[in-house]
DRENNUDO-635906 format. One record per residue (C-alpha): residue number from 1; residue in three letters; chain; x, y, z. Coordinates in nm, 2 decimals. Layout:
<sites>
(site NUM ala A (X Y Z))
...
</sites>
This chain:
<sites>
(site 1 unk A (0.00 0.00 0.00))
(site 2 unk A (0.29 0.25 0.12))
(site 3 unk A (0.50 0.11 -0.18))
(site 4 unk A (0.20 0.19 -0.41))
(site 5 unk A (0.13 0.56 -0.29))
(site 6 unk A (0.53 0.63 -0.31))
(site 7 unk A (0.53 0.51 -0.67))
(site 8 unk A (0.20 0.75 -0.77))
(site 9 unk A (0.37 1.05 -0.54))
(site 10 unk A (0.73 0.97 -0.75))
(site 11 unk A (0.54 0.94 -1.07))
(site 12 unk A (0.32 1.28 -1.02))
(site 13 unk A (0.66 1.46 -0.93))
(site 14 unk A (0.84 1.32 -1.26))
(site 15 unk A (0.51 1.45 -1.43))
(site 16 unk A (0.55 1.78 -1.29))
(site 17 unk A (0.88 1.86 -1.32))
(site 18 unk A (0.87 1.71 -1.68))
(site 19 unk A (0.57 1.95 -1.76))
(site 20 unk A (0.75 2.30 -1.59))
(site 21 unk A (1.04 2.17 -1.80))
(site 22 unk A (0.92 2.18 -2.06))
(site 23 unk A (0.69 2.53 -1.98))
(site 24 unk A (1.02 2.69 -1.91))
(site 25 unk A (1.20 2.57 -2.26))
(site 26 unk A (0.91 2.68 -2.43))
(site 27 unk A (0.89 3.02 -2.27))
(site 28 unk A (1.24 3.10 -2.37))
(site 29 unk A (1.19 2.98 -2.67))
(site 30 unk A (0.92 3.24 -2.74))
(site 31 unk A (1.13 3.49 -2.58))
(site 32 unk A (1.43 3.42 -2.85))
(site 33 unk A (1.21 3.40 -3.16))
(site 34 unk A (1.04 3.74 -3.04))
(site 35 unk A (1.41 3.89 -3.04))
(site 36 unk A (1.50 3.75 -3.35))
(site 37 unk A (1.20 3.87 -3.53))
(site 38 unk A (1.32 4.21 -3.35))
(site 39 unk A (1.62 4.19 -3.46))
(site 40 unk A (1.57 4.06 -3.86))
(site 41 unk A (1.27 4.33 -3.90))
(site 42 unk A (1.50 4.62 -3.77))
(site 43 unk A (1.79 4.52 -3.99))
(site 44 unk A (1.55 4.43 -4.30))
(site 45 unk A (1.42 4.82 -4.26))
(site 46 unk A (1.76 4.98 -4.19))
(site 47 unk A (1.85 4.81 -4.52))
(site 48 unk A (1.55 4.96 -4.67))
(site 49 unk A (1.60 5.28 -4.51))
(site 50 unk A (1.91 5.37 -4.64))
(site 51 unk A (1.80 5.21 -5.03))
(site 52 unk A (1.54 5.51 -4.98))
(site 53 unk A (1.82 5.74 -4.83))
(site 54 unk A (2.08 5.70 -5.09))
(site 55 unk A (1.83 5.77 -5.35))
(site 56 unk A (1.65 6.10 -5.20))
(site 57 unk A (2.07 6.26 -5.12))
(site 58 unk A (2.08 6.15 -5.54))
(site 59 unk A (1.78 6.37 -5.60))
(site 60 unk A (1.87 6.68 -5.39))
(site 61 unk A (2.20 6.68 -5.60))
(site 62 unk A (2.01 6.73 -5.89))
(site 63 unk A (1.76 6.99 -5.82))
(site 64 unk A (1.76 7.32 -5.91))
(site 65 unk A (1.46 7.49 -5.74))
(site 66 unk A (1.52 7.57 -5.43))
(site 67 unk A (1.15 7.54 -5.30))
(site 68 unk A (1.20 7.17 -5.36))
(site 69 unk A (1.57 7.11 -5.28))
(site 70 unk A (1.42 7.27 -4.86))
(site 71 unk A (1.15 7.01 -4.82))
(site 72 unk A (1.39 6.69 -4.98))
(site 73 unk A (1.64 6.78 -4.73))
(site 74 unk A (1.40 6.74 -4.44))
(site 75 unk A (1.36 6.42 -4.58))
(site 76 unk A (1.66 6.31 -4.56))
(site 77 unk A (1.65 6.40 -4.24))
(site 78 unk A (1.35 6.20 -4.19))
(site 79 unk A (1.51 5.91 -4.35))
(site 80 unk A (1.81 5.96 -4.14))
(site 81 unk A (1.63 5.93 -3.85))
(site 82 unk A (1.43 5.63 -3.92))
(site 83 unk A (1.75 5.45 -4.00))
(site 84 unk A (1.91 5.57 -3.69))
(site 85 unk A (1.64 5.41 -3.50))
(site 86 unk A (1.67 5.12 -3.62))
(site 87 unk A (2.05 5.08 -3.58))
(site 88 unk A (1.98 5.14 -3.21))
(site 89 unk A (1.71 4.82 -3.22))
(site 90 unk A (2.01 4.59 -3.31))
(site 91 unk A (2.24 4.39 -3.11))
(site 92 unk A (2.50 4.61 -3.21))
(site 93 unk A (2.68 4.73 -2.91))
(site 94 unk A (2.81 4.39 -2.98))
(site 95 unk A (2.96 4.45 -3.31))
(site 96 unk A (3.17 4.73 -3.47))
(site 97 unk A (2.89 5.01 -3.52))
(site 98 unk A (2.99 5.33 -3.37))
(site 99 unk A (3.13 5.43 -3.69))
(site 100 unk A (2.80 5.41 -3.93))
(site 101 unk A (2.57 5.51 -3.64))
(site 102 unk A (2.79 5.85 -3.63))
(site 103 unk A (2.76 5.86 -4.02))
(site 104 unk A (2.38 5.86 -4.03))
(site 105 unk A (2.38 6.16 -3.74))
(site 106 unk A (2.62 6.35 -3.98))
(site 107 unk A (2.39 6.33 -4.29))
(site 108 unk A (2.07 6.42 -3.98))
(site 109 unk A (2.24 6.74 -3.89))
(site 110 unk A (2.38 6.81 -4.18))
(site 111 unk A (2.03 6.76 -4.40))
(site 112 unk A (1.88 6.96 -4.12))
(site 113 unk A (2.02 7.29 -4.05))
(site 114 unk A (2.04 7.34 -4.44))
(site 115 unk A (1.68 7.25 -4.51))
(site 116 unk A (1.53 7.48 -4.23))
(site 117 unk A (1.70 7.78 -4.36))
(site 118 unk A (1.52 8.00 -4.63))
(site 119 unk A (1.75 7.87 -4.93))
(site 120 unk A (1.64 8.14 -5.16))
(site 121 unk A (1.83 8.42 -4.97))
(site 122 unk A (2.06 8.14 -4.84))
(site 123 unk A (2.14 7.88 -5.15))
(site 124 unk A (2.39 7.62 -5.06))
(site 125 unk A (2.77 7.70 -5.07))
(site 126 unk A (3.03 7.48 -5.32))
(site 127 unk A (3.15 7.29 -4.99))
(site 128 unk A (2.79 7.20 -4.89))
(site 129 unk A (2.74 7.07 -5.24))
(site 130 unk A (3.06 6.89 -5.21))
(site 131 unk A (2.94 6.77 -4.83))
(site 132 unk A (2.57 6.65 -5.03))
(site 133 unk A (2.80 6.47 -5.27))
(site 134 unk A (3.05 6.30 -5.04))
(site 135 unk A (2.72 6.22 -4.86))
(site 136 unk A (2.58 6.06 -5.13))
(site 137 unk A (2.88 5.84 -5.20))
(site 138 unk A (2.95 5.74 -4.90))
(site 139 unk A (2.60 5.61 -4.83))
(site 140 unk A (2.63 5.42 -5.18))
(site 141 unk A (2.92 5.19 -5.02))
(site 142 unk A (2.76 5.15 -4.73))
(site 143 unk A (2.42 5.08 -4.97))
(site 144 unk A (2.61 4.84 -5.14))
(site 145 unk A (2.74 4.65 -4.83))
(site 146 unk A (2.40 4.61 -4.64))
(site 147 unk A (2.26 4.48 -4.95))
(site 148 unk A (2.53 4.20 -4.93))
(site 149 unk A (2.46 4.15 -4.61))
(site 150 unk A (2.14 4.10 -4.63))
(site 151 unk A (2.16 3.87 -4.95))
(site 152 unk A (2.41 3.63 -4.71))
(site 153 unk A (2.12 3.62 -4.44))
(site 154 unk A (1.82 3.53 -4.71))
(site 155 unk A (2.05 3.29 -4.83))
(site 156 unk A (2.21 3.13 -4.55))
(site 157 unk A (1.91 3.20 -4.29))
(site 158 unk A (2.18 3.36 -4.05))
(site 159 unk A (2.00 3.44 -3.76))
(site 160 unk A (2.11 3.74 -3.52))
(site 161 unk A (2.07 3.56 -3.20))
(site 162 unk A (2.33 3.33 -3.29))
(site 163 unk A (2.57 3.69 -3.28))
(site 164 unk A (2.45 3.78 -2.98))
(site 165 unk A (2.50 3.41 -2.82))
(site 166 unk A (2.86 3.32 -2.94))
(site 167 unk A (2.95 3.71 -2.80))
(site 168 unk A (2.80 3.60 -2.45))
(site 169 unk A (3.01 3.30 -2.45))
(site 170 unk A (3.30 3.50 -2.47))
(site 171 unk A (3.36 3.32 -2.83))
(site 172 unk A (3.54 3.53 -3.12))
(site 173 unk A (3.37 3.44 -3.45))
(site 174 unk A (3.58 3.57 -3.70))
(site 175 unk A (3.39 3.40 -3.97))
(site 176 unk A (3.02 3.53 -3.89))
(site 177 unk A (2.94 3.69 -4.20))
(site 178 unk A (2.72 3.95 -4.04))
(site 179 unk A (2.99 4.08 -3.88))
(site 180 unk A (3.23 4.06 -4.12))
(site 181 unk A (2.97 4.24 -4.32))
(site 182 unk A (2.91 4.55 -4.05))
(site 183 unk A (3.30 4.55 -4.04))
(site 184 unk A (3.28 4.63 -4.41))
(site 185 unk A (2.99 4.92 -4.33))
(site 186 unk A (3.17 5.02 -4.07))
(site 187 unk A (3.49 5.07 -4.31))
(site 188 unk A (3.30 5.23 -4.54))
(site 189 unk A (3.17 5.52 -4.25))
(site 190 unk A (3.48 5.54 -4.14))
(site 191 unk A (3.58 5.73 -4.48))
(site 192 unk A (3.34 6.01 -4.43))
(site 193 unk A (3.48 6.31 -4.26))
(site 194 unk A (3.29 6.63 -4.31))
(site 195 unk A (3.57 6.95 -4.25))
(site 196 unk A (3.30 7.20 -4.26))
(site 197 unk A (3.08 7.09 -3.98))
(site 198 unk A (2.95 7.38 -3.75))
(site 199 unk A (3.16 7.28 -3.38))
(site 200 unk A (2.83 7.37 -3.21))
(site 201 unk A (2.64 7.06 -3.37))
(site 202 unk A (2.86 6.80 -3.24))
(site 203 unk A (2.64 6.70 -2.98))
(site 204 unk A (2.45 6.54 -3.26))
(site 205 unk A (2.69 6.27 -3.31))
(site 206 unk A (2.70 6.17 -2.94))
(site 207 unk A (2.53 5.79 -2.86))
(site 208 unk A (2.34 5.94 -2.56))
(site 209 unk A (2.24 5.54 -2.46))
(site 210 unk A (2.64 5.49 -2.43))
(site 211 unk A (2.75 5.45 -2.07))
(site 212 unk A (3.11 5.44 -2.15))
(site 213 unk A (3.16 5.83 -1.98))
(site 214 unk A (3.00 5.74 -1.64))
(site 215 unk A (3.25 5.83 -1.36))
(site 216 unk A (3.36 5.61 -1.07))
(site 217 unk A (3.61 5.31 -0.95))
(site 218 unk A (3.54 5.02 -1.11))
(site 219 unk A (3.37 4.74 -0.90))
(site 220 unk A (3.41 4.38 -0.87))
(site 221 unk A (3.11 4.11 -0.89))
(site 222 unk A (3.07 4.06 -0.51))
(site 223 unk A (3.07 4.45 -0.47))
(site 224 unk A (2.77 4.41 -0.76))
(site 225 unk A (2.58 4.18 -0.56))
(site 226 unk A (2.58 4.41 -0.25))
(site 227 unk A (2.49 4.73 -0.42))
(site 228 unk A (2.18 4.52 -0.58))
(site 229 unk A (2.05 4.35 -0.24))
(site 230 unk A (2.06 4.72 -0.15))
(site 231 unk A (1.92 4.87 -0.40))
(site 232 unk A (1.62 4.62 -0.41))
(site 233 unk A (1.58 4.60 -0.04))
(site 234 unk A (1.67 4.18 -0.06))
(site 235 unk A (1.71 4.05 0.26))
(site 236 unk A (1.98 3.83 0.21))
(site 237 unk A (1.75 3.44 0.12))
(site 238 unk A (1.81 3.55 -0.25))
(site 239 unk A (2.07 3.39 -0.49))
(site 240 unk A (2.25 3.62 -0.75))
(site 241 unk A (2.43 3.52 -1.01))
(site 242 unk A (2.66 3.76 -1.18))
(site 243 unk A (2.82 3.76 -1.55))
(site 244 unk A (3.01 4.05 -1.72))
(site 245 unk A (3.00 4.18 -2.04))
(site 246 unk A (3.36 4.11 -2.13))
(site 247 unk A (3.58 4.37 -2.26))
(site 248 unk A (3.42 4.37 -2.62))
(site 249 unk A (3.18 4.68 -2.53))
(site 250 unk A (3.23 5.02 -2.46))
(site 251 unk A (2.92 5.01 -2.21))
(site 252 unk A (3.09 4.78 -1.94))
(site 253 unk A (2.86 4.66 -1.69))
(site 254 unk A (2.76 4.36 -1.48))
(site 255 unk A (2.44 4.17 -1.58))
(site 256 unk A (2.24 4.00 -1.25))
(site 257 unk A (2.04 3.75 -1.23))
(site 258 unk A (1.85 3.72 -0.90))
(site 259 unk A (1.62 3.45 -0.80))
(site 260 unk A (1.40 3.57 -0.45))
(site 261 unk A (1.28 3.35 -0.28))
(site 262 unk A (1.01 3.56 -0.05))
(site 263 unk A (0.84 3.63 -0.35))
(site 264 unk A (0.93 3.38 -0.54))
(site 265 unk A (1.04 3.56 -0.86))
(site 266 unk A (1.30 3.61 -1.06))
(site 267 unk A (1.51 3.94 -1.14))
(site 268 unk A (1.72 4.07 -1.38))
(site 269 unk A (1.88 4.38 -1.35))
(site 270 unk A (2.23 4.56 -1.49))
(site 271 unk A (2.47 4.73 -1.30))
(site 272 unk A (2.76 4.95 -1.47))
(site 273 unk A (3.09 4.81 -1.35))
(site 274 unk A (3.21 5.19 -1.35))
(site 275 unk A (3.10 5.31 -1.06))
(site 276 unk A (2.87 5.05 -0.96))
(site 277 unk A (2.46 5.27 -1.08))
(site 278 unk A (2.21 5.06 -1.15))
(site 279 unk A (2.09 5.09 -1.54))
(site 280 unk A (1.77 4.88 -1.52))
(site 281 unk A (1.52 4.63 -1.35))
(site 282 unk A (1.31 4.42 -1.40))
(site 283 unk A (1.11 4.17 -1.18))
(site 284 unk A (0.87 3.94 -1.32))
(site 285 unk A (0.64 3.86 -1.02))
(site 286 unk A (0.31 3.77 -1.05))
(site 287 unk A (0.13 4.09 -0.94))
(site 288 unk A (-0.27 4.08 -0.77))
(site 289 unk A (-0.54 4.28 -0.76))
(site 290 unk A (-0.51 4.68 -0.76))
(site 291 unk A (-0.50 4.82 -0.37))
(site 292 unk A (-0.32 5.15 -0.41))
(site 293 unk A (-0.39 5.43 -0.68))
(site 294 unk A (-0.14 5.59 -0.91))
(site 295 unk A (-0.08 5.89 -0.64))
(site 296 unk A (0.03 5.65 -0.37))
(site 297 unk A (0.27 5.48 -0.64))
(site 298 unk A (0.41 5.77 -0.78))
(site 299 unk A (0.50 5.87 -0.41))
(site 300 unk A (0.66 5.56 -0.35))
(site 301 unk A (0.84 5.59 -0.70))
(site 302 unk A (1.00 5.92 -0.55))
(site 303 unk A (1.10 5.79 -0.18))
(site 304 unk A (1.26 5.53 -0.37))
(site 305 unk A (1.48 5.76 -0.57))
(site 306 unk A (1.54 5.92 -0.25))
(site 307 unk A (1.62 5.67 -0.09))
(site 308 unk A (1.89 5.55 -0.40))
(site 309 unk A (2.04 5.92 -0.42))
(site 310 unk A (1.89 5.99 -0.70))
(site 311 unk A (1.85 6.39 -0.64))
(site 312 unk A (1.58 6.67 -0.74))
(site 313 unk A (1.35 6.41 -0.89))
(site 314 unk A (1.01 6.55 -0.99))
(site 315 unk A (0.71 6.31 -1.15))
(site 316 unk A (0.62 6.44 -1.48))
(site 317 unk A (0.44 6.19 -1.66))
(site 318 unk A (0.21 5.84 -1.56))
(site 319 unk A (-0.01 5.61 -1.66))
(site 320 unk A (-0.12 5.29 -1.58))
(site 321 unk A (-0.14 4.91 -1.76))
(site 322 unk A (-0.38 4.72 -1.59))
(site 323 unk A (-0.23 4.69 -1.25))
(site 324 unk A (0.11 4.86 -1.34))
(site 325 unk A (0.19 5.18 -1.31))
(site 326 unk A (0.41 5.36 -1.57))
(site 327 unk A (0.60 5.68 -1.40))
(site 328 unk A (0.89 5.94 -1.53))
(site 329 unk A (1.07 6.12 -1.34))
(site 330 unk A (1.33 6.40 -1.39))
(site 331 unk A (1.56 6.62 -1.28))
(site 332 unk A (1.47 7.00 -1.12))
(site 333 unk A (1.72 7.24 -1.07))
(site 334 unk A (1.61 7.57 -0.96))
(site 335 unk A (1.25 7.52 -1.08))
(site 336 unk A (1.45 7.44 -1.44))
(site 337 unk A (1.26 7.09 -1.55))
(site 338 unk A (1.63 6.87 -1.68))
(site 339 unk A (1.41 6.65 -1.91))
(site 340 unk A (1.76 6.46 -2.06))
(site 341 unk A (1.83 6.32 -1.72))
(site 342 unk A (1.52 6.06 -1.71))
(site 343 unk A (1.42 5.79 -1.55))
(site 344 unk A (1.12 5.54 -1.59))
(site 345 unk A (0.95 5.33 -1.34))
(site 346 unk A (0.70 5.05 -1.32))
(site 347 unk A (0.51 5.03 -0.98))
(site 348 unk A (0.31 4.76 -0.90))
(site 349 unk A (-0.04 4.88 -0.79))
(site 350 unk A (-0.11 4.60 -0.55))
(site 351 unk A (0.14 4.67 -0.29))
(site 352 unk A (0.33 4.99 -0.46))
(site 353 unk A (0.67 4.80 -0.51))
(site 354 unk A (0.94 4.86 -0.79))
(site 355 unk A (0.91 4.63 -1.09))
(site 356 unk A (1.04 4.80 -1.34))
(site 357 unk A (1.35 5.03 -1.36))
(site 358 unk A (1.52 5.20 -1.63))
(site 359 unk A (1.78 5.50 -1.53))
(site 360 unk A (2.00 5.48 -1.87))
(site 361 unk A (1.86 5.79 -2.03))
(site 362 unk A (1.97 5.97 -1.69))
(site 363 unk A (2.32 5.80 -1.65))
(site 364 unk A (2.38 5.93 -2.02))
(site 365 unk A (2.31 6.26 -1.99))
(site 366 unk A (2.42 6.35 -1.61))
(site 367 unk A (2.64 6.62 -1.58))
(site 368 unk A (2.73 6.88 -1.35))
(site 369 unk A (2.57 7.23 -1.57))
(site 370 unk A (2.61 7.53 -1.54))
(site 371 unk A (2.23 7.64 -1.53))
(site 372 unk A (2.16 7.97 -1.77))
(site 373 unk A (1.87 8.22 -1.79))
(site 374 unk A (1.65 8.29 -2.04))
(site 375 unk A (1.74 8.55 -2.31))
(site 376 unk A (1.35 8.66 -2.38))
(site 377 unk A (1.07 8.69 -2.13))
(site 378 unk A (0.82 8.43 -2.07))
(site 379 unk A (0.57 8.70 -2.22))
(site 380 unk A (0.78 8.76 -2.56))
(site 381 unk A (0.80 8.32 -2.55))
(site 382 unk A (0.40 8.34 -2.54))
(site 383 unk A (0.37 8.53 -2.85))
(site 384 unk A (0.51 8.23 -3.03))
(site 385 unk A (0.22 7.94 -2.89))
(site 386 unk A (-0.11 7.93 -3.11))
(site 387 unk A (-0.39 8.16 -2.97))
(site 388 unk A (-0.60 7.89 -2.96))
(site 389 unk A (-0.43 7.66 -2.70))
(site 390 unk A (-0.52 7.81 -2.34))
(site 391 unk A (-0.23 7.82 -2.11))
(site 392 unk A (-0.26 7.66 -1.78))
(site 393 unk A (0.10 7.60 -1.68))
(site 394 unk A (0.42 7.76 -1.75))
(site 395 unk A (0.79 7.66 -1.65))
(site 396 unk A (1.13 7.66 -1.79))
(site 397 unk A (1.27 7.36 -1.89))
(site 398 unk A (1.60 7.18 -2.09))
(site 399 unk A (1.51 6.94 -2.39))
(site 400 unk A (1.68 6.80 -2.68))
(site 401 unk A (1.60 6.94 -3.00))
(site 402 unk A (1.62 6.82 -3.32))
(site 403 unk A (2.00 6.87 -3.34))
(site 404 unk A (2.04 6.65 -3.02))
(site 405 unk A (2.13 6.92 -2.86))
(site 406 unk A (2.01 7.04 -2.50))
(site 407 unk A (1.81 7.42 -2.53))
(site 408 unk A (1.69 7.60 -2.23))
(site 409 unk A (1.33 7.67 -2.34))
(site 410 unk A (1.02 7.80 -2.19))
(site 411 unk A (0.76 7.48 -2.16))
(site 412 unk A (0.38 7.56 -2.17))
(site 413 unk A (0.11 7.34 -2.10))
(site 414 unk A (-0.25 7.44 -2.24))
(site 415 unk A (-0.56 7.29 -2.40))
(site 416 unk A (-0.77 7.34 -2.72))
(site 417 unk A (-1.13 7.18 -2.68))
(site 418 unk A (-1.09 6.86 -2.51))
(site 419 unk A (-0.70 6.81 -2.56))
(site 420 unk A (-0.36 6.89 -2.37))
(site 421 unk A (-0.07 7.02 -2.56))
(site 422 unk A (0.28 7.05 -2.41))
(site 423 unk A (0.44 7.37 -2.62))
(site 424 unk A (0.84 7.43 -2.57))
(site 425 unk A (0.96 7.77 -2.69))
(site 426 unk A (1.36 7.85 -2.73))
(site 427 unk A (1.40 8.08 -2.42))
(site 428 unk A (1.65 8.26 -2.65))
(site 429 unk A (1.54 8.31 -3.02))
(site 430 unk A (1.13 8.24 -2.95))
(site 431 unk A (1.13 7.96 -3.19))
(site 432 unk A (0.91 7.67 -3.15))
(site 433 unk A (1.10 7.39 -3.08))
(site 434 unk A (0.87 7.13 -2.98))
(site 435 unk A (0.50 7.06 -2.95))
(site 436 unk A (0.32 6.76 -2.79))
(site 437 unk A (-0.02 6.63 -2.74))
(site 438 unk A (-0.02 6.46 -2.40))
(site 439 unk A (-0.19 6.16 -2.41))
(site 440 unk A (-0.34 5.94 -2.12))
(site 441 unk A (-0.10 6.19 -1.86))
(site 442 unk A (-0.24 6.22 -1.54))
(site 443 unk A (-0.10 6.51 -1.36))
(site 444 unk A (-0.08 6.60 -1.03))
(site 445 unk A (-0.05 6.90 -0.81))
(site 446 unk A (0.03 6.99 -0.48))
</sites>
């Protein structure tokens, strides 16, 4: 009888453990064919992208009129930017890149501040024809490359994961052609220098998700594990595992794997090995029914970054995903919004704990400024918002523009009819730099 029950306990228990086997190999599965498909639609468009680009820097070399020559190279700005995206969806902080991603900025800025101006008082000088036409053979060869590329992984069904998998197991392989294939890109970017670029645009070419300029000694794995248990509040049950990067990235950091046991989930989370700042988190425990509202959580949200010296912090935007709350945060200096220096948070809404963390926009744009005032009023900045948005709010604020570049603007927040618009005026020349329609934002005041 006891022999019996032992047998059916022994069998359910090989059942089991066969069946969350087999659950967990099928959920990473899932989770590598959703990256691939990631990764193969973001190359496939790049590709595309710069097919599209090549052609359009073609066509502003030959035209003539200068009311279309102003609106195709805002276009290729357009272009530009799509492309850049996409680079930045790749595994390529892997892989020899920095190059071509610095390329595509160039031909941004540079089809940027020449299509905005008026072109009929201002026509293009013989070095920014000779700039357009180094461009546009530059992006040929790199045309050319991708194509090749691309051919090899129709051909071959190469798969990107497999990049990303050999680099994680510290392997070298020298005959991947996809990387032997962005070396060739990356060759071809290399070639493009442009001596007439303004200094002040250089901003532009910097890789603001690059951690490589964060300051601080470097740590060691066990000094990882401590700064996480603190971070996250463990109480010591946990076990952490702890892998580096390697020294084939700029970005060098320390990737964490923690399995809690009081919760029983598991956690990932990165931590730069400069310095030791946490970059992101995430925790996938199951989370229950909704008992706090998005105030409480965005409250918490703060006492953490308090509590993690994280300084200044003011909620901005939030939102909420079933029982998640989305929250950013940034900087304020001197009632000066910092909008750069970012950071995004999920809250659970059942308890109000951190399950989501990302600080990397905020690591890559820290700095110690030197805050300015505005050149205009805040009643000259009005003048340039649309009469028909009401104003509600008014602040100063730092952005990016268009050029990648920070601006000290004037930021308005006003409504036409039933909608919120967030309006950001250059606090020195007046010009519009930015306008937003705020969707599903709750804001809240003290």
């Amino acid at each position: 009888m006891i022999k019996g029950v032992l047998i059916a306990a022994l069998t359910v228990g090989m059942i089991g453990t066969t069946y969350w086997g087999y659950s967990e190999s099928k959920a990473k599965k899932e989770i590598k064919v959703q990256a691939e498909n990631n990764y193969q639609r973001a190359f496939h468009e790049l590709t595309y992208e710069v097919d599209l680009l090549h052609d359009k820097i073609g066509d502003t070399l030959a035209m003539k009129s200068k009311s279309s020559l102003s609106p195709a190279l805002v276009e290729v700005w357009g272009l530009s930017s799509q492309a850049h995206s996409n680079v930045g969806q790749l595994p390529l902080r892997l892989l020899p890149i920095n190059k071509t991603e610095e390329f595509l900025s160039s031909i941004g800025e540079f089809s940027y501040r020449t299509g905005v101006r008026d072109l009929e008082k201002d026509p293009l000088n013989e070095n920014e024809y000779a700039t357009l036409q180094k461009l546009y053979d530059n992006s040929a060869e790199i045309q050319g490359e991708l194509r090749k590329v691309q051919h090899m992984v129709f051909k071959d069904k190469l798969r990107w994961m497999d990049v990303e998998l050999a680099f994680a197991k510290e392997r070298t392989p020298t005959n991947n052609v996809i990387i032997n294939g962005f070396k060739s890109v990356e060759h071809n970017a290399t070639s493009y220098t442009d001596p007439n670029a303004d200094p002040s645009l250089t901003n532009f070419k910097v890789n603001r998700t690059n951690l490589a300029n964060v300051k601080g000694k470097e740590i060691t794995k066990n000094e990882a594990k401590e700064i996480a248990q603190k971070f996250l509040e463990l109480d010591g049950t946990e076990k952490i595992k702890v892998e580096s990067t390697g020294k084939k990235v700029d970005d060098h950091y320390y990737s964490l794997e923690i399995k809690e046991r009081k919760t029983n989930s598991e956690i990932y989370m990165d931590i730069t090995e400069k310095g030791g700042y946490p970059v992101w988190v995430i925790d996938n425990r199951d989370i229950k029914a909704q008992k706090i509202d998005l105030n409480r959580a965005s409250l918490n949200g703060l006492k953490f970054l308090e509590r993690n010296k994280f300084k200044n912090m003011e909620l901005t935007q939030s939102s909420q995903y079933d029982t998640i709350g989305v929250f950013t945060y940034v900087t304020k200096i001197n009632g000066v919004r910092i909008y750069p220096e970012s950071v995004t948070m999920k809250i659970a809404l059942d308890d109000g704990s951190i399950v989501g963390f990302s600080a990397r926009n905020y690591l890559s744009a820290y700095t110690e400024r030197k805050m300015t005032k505005p050149e205009i009023s805040v009643e000259e900045a009005r003048k340039g918002i649309s009469s028909n948005i009401k104003v509600m709010e008014e602040r100063q604020a730092i952005i990016l523009n268009k050029l990648n570049q920070e601006v000290l603007c004037y930021e308005f927040v006003g409504t036409r009819g039933n909608d919120t618009y967030q309006v950001f005026i250059n606090a020195k020349t007046g010009i519009e730099e930015q306008l937003k329609k705020l969707n599903n934002v709750v804001e809240f005041y003290d």
